[in-house]
BATIPA-759230 format. One record per residue (C-alpha): residue number from 0; residue in one letter; x, z, y. Coordinates in nm, 4 decimals, padded with zeros to 6 digits. Each point is the difference from the previous one (the first is absolute). Example, Ala and Ser with C-alpha at 12.3 -4.5 7.8 and 13.67 -1.06 7.14 Angstrom:
BEGIN
MARTOR  resi  resn         X         Z         Y
MARTOR     0     A   01.2300   00.7800  -00.4500
MARTOR     1     S   00.1370  -00.0660   00.3440
This chain:
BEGIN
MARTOR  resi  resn         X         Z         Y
MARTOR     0     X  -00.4746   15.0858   14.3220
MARTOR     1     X   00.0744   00.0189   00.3232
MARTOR     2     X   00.2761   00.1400   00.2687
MARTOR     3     X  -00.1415   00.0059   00.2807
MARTOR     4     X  -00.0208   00.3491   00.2323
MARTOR     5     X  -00.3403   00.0702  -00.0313
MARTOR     6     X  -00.2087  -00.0591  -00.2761
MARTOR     7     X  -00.4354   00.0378   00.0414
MARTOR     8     X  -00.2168   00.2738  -00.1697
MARTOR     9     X  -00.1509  -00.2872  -00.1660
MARTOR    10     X   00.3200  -00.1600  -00.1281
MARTOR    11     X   00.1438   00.2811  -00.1604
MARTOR    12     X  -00.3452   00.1190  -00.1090
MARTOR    13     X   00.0681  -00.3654  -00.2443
MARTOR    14     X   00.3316   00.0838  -00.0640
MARTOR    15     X   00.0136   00.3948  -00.0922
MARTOR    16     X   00.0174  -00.0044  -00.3632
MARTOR    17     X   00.2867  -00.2241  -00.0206
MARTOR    18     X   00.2410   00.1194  -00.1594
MARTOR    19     X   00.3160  -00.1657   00.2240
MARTOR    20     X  -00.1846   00.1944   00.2902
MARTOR    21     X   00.0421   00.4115   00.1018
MARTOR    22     X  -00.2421   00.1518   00.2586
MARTOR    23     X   00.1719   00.2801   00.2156
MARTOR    24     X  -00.1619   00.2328   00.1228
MARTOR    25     X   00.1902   00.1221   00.3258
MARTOR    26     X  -00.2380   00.2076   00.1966
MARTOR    27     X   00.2694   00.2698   00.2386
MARTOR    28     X  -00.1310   00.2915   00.2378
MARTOR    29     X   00.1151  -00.0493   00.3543
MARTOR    30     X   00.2963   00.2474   00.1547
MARTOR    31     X  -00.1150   00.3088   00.0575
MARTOR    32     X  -00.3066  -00.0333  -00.1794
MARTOR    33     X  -00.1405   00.4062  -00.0548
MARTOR    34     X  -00.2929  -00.0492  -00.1554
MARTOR    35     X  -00.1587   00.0715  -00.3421
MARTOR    36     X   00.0299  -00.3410  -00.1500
MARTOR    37     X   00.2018  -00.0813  -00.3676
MARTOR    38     X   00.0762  -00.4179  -00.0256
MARTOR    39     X   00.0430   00.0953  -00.3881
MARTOR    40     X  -00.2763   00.1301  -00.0265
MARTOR    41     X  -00.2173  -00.2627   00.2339
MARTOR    42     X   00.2091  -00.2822  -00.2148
MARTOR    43     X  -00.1600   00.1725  -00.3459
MARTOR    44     X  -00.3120   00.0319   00.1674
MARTOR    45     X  -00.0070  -00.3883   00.0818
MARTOR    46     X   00.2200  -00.2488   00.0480
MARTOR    47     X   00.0268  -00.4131  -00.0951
MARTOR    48     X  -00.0181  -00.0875  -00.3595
MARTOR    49     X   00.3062   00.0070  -00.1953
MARTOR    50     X   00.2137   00.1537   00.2931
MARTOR    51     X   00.2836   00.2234  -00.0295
MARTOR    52     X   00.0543   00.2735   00.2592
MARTOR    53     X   00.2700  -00.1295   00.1801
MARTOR    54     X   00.0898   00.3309   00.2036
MARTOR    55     X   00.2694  -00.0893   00.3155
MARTOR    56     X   00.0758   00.3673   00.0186
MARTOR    57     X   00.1117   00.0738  -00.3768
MARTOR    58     X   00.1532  -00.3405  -00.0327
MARTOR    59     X   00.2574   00.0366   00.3452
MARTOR    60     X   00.3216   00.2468  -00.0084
MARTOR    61     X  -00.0912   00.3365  -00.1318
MARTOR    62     X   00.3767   00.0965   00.1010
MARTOR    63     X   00.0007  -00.0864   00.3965
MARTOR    64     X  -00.1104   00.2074   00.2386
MARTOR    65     X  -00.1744  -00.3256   00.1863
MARTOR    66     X  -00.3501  -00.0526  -00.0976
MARTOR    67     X  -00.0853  -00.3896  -00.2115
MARTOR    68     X   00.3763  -00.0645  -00.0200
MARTOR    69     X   00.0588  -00.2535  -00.2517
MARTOR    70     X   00.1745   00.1473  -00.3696
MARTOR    71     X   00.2186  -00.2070  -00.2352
MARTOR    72     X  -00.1089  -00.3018  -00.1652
MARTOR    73     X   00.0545   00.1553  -00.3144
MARTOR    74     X  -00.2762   00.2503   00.0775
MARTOR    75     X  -00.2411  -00.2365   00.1036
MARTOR    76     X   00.0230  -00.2020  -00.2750
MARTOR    77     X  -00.0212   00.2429  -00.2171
MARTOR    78     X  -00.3189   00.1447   00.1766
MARTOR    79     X  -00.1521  -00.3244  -00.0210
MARTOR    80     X   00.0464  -00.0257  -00.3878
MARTOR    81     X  -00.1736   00.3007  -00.0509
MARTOR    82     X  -00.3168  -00.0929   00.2079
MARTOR    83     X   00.0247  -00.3311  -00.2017
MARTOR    84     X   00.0776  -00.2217   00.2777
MARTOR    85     X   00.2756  -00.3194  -00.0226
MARTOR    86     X   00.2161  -00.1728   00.2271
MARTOR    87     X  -00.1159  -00.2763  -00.1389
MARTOR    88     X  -00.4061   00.0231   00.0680
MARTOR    89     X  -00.2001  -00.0744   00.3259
MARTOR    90     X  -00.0141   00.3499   00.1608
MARTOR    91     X  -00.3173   00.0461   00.2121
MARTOR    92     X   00.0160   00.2866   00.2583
MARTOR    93     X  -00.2502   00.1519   00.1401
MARTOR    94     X  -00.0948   00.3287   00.2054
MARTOR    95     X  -00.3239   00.1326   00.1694
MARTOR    96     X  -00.0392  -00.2793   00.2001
MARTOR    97     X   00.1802   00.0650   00.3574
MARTOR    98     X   00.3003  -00.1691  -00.1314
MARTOR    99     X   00.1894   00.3082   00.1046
MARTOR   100     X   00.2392   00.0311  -00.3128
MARTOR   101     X  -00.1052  -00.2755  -00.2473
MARTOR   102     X   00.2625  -00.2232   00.1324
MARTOR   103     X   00.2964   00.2670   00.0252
MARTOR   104     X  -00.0815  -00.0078  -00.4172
MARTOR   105     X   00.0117  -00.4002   00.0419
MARTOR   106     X   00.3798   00.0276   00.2089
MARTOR   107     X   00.1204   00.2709  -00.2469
MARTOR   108     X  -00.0777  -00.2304  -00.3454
MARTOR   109     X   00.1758  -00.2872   00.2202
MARTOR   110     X   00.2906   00.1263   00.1054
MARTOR   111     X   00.1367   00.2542  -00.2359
MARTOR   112     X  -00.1729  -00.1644  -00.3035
MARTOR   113     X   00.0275  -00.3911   00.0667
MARTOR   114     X  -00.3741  -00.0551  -00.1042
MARTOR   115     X  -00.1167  -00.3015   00.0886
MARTOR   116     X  -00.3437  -00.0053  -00.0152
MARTOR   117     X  -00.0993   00.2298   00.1637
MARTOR   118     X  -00.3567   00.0051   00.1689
MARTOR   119     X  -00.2217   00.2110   00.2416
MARTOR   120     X  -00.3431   00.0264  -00.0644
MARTOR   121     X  -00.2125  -00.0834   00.3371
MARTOR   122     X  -00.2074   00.2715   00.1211
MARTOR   123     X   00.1287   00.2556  -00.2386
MARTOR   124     X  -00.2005   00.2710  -00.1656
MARTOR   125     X  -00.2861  -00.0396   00.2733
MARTOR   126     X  -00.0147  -00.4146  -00.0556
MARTOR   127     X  -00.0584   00.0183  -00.3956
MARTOR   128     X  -00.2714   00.2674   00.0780
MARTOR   129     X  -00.1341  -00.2197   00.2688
MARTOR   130     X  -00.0100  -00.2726  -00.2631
MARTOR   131     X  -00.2361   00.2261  -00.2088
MARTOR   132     X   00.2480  -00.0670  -00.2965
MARTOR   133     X   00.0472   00.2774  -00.2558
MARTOR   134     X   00.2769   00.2808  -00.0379
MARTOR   135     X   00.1081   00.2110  -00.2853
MARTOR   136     X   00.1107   00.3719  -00.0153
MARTOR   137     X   00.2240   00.1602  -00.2443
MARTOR   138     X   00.3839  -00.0210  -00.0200
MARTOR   139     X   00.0815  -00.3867  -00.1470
MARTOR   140     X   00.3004   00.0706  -00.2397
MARTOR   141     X   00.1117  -00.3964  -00.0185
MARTOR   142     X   00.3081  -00.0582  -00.2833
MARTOR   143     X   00.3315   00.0086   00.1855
MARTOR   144     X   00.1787  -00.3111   00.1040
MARTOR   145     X   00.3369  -00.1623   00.0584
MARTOR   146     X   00.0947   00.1090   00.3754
MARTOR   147     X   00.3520  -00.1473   00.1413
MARTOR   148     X   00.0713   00.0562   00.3502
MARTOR   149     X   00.2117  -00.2110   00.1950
MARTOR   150     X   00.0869   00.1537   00.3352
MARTOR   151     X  -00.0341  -00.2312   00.3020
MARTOR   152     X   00.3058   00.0038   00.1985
MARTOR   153     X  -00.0157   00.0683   00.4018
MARTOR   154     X  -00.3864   00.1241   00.0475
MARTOR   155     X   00.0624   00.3400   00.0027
MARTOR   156     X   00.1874   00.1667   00.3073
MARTOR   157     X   00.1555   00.3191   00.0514
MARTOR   158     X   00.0807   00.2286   00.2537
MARTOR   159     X   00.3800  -00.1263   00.0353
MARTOR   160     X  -00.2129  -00.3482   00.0339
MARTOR   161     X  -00.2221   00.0711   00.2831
MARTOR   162     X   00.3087   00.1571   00.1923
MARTOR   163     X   00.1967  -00.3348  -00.0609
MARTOR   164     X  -00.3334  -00.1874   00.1350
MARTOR   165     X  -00.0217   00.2520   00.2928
MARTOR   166     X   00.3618  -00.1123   00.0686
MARTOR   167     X   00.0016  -00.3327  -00.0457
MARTOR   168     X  -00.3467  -00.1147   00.0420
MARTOR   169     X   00.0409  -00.2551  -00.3132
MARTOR   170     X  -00.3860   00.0607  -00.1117
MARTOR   171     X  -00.3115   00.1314   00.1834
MARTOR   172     X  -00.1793   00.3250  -00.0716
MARTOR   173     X  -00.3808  -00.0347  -00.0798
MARTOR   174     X  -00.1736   00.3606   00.0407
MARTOR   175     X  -00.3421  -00.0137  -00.1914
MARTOR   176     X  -00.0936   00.3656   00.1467
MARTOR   177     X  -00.2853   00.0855   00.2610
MARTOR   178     X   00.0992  -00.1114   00.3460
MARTOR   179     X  -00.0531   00.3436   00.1069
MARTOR   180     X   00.2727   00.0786  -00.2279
MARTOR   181     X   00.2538  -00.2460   00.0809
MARTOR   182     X  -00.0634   00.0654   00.3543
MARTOR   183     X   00.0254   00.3971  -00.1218
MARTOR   184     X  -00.3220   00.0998   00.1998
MARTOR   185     X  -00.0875   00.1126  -00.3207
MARTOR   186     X   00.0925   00.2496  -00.3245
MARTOR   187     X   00.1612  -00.1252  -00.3210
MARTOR   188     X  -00.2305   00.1013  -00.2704
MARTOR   189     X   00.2965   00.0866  -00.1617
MARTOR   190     X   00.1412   00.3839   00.1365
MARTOR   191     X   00.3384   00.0527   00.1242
MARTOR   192     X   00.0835  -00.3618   00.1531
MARTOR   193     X   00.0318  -00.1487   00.3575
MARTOR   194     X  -00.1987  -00.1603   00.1871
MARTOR   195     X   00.0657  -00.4006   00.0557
MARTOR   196     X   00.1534  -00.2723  -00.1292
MARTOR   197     X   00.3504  -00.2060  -00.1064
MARTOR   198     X   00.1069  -00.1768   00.3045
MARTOR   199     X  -00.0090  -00.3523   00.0248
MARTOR   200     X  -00.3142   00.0385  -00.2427
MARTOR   201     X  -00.3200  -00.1929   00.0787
MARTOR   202     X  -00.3347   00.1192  -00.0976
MARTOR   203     X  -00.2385  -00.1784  -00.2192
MARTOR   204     X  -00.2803   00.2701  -00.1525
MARTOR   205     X  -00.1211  -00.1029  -00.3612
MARTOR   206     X  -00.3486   00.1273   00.0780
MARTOR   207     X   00.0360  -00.2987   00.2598
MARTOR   208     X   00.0951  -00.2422  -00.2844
MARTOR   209     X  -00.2906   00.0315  -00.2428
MARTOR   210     X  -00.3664  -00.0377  -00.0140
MARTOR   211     X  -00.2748   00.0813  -00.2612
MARTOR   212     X   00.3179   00.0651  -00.2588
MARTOR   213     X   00.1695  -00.2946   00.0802
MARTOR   214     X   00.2615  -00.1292   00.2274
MARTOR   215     X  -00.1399  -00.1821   00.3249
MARTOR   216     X   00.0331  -00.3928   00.0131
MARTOR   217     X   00.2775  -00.1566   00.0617
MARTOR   218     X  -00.0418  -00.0876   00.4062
MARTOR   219     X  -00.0830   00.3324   00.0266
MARTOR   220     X   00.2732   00.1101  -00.1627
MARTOR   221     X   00.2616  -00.2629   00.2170
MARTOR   222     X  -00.2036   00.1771   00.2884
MARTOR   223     X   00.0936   00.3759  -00.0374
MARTOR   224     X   00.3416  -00.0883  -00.1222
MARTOR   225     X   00.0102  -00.1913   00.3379
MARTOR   226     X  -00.1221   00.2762   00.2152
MARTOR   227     X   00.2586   00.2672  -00.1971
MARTOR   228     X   00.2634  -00.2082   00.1124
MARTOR   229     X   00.1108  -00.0931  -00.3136
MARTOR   230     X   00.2189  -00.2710  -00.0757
MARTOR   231     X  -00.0557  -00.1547  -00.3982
MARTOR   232     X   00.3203  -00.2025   00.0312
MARTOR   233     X   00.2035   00.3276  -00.0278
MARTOR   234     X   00.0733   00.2365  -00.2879
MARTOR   235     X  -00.2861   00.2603   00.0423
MARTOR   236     X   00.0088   00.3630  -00.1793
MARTOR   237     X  -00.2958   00.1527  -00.0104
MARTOR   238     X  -00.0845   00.3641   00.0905
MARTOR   239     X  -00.2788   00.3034   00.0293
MARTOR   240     X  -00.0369   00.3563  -00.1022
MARTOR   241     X   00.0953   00.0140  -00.3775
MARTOR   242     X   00.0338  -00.3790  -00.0877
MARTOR   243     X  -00.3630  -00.0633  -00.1618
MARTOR   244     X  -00.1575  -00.1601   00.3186
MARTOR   245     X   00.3211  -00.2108   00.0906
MARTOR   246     X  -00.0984  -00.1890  -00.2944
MARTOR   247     X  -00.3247  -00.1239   00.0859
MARTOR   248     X   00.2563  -00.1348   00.3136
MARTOR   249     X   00.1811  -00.1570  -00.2587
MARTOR   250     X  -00.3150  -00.1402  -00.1680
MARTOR   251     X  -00.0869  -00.1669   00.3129
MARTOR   252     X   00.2966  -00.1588   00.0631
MARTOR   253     X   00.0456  -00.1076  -00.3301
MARTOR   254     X  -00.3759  -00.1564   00.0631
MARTOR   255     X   00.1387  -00.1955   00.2686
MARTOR   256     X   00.3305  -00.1292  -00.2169
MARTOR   257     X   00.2751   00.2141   00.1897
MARTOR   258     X   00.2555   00.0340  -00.2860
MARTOR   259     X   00.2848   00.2504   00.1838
MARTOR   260     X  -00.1782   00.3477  -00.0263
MARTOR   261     X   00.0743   00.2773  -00.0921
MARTOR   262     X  -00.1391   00.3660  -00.0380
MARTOR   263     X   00.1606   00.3312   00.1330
MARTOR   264     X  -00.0576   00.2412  -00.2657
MARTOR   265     X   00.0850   00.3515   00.1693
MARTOR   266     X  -00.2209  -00.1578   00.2993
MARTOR   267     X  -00.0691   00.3224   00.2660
MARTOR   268     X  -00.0239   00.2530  -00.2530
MARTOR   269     X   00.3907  -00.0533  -00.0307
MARTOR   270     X   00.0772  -00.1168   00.3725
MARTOR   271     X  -00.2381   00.2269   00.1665
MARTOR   272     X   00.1345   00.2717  -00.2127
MARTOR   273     X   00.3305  -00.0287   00.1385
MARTOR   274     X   00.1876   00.1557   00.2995
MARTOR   275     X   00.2664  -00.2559  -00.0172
MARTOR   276     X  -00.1327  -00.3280   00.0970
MARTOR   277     X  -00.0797  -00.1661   00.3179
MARTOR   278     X  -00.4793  -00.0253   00.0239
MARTOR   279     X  -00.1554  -00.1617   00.2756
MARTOR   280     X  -00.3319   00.1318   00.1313
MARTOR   281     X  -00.2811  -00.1647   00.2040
MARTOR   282     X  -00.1624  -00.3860  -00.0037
MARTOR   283     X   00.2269  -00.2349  -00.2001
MARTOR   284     X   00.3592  -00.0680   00.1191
């Protein structure tokens, strides 16, 4: 097997039926998304053989107000034994190819589940179609598994955290959002929060990161980093609306071996929200 971030159409088209691997299907509507469309139902209608719906919305904190907050290990583990999935299996993610929320599944199964092989697969949805290789419809009802979580300690930050960073500037802030919403020349797609962004932040869109469902090369990853201002030899704690698009951040840096990063959870759907804490508007600080 292997462990590396991506895995090709064409490798896991070899490897699907093995049993020591679990294909995830984690296809997520964007914020604000009005329209008519049902990802249970598209995921019936088609989806990679032998995949299990793995749906970001059911699977986060059905008790906080904050949209995709992480829930308890406990939960998650046991949600995973009922779709049949393993800690101890290859997990390959995938979603419909824009690499929009595909690796937010990927960061969740690492850090409060301790996976560790845990793959993307390149070009999503869109690349295995591209490939002309075949999908299946129907529910897949795999025979549960063995799931044990083991919590990583120190990537997930809270609210109390990002004051204490604000304060003490031990880590640097990595906003994944629109520039137009950092800057706060435009909306949150979100209603109800303000317009801007944690101070001291730096910008670094994920739609800037990726290409053709995958994450840009490596020099042109050290490139954008470079031009964001940000500094890989510090702790870094990345941010953006709702914490599903500050993980393809984390992907990236991951990509490029930075160890010390973390993920803000609440994001701006828990500091925009607020009337109580300092937000920065305009080009980067």
């Amino acid at each position: 097997m292997t462990s590396s971030l991506f895995v090709s159409p064409a490798w896991l088209q070899a490897h699907i039926h093995d049993p020591s691997l679990r294909v995830l299907d984690a296809r997520m509507l964007p914020p604000g998304y009005q329209g008519p469309r049902d990802l249970r139902v598209e995921y019936l209608a088609e989806h990679l053989p032998e995949a299990v719906m793995f749906d970001i919305e059911a699977l986060s904190d059905s008790h906080s107000a904050l949209p995709h907050m992480l829930t308890s290990a406990g939960t998650f583990a046991a949600a995973m034994e009922s779709l049949g999935v393993g800690d101890r299996q290859h997990l390959v993610v995938y979603d419909d190819g824009s690499l929009f929320s595909a690796p937010r599944a990927w960061w969740m199964l690492h850090v409060i589940a301790g996976v560790e092989q845990v793959s993307l697969l390149a070009g999503g949805l869109a690349g295995w179609q591209r490939a002309g290789l075949p999908l299946a419809e129907g529910p897949v009802v795999p025979a549960p598994r063995t799931f044990r979580p083991r919590m990583a300690e120190g990537q997930v930050k809270s609210l109390a955290d990002i004051r204490r960073i604000i304060a003490d500037r031990s880590a640097q802030i990595v906003d994944a959002r629109p520039a137009a919403r950092f800057s706060g020349q435009a909306p949150e797609p979100r209603p109800g929060l303000h317009r801007g962004h944690i101070p001291g932040s730096c910008n670094l869109p994920w739609s800037e990161l990726v290409r053709d469902g995958e994450l840009k090369t490596p020099e042109e990853l050290q490139s954008l980093l470079k031009q964001a201002g940000i500094d890989t030899g510090r702790p870094l704690v990345a941010s953006c609306g709702s914490g599903v698009t500050a993980a393809v951040a984390v992907l990236a840096l991951t990509a490029l071996g930075v160890d010390d990063v973390a993920l803000y959870d609440g994001s701006w759907s828990e500091w925009g929200g607020r009337d109580d804490v300092p937000i920065a508007a305009g080009p980067q600080d």
